[in-house]
MILUM-822765 format. One record per residue (C-alpha): x, y, z. Coordinates in pm, 1 decimal. Example, Ala and Ser with C-alpha at 12.3 -4.5 7.8 and 13.67 -1.06 7.14 Angstrom:
<pados>
     east    north       up
   1230.0   -450.0    780.0
   1367.0   -106.0    714.0
</pados>
This chain:
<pados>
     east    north       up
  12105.3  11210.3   4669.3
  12475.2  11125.3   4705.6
  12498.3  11425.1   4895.5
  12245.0  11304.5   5146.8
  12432.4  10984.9   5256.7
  12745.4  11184.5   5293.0
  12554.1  11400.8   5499.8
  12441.4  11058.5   5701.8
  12774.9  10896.8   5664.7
  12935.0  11198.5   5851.1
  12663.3  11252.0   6099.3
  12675.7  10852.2   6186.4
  13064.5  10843.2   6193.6
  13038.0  11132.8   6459.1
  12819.2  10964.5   6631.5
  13029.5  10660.6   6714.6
  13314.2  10846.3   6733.9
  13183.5  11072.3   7050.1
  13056.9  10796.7   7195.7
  13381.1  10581.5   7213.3
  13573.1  10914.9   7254.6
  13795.7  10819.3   7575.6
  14077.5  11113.2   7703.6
  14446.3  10986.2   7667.8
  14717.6  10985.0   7936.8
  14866.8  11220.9   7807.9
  14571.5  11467.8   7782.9
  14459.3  11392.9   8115.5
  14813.8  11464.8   8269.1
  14791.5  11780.1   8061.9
  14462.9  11832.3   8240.3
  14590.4  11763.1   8584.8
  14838.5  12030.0   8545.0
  14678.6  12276.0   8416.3
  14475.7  12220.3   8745.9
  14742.4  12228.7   8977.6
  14865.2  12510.7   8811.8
  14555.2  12707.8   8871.5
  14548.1  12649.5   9212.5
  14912.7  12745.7   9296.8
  14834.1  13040.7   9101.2
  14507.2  13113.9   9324.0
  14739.3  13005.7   9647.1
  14993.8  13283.1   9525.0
  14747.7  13560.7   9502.6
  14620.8  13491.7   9841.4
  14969.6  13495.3   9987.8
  15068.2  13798.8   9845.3
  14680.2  13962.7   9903.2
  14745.7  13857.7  10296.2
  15121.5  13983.1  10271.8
  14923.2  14366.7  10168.0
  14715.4  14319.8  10433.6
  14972.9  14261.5  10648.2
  15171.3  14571.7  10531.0
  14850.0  14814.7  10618.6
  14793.7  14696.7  10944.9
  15139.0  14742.6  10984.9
  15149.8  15123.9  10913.8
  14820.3  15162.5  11065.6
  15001.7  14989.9  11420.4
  15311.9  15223.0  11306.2
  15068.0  15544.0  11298.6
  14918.6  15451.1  11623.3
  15244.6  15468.5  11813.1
  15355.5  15785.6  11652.8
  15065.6  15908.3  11770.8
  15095.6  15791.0  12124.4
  15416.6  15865.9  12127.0
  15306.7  16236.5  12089.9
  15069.6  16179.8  12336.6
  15323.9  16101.0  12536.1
  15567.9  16411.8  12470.4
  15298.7  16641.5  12494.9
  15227.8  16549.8  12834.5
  15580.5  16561.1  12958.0
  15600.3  16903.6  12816.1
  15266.9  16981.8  13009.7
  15415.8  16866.1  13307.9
  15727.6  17102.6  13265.9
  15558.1  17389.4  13192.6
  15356.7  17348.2  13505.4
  15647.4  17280.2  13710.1
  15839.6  17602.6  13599.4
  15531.2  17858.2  13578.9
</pados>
């Protein structure tokens, strides 16, 4: 029996206490941070996923003039073997 109203005691007292549970300053500010912290983390990874990006296109613009610069010798070549033969 006394085991039953302890039971109720504790079930009652959480009750009331969840219902006038209200978040202090300081855990809200903790909160808050932990928020802006997340999304200058986020804003980080996007810089630095844009800043690979970057990079590849990049090498791939790189590539392309090697290979029009090729182009480019290749003919020249063509034209001076035409010229002497």
């Amino acid at each position: 029996m006394k085991l039953k109203f302890l039971f109720l005691g504790l079930l009652a007292m959480n009750i009331v206490a969840c219902e006038s549970y209200e978040e202090s300053d300081s855990v809200a500010a903790m909160r808050e941070a932990r928020t802006e912290y997340i999304k200058a983390q986020t804003a980080s990874e996007n810089a630095d996923a844009a800043y690979r990006n970057a990079q590849v296109k990049m090498q791939e613009l790189n590539n392309a003039l090697k290979k029009h610069r090729m182009r480019l010798i290749f003919r020249e070549l063509k034209m001076m073997w035409k010229k002497h033969f």
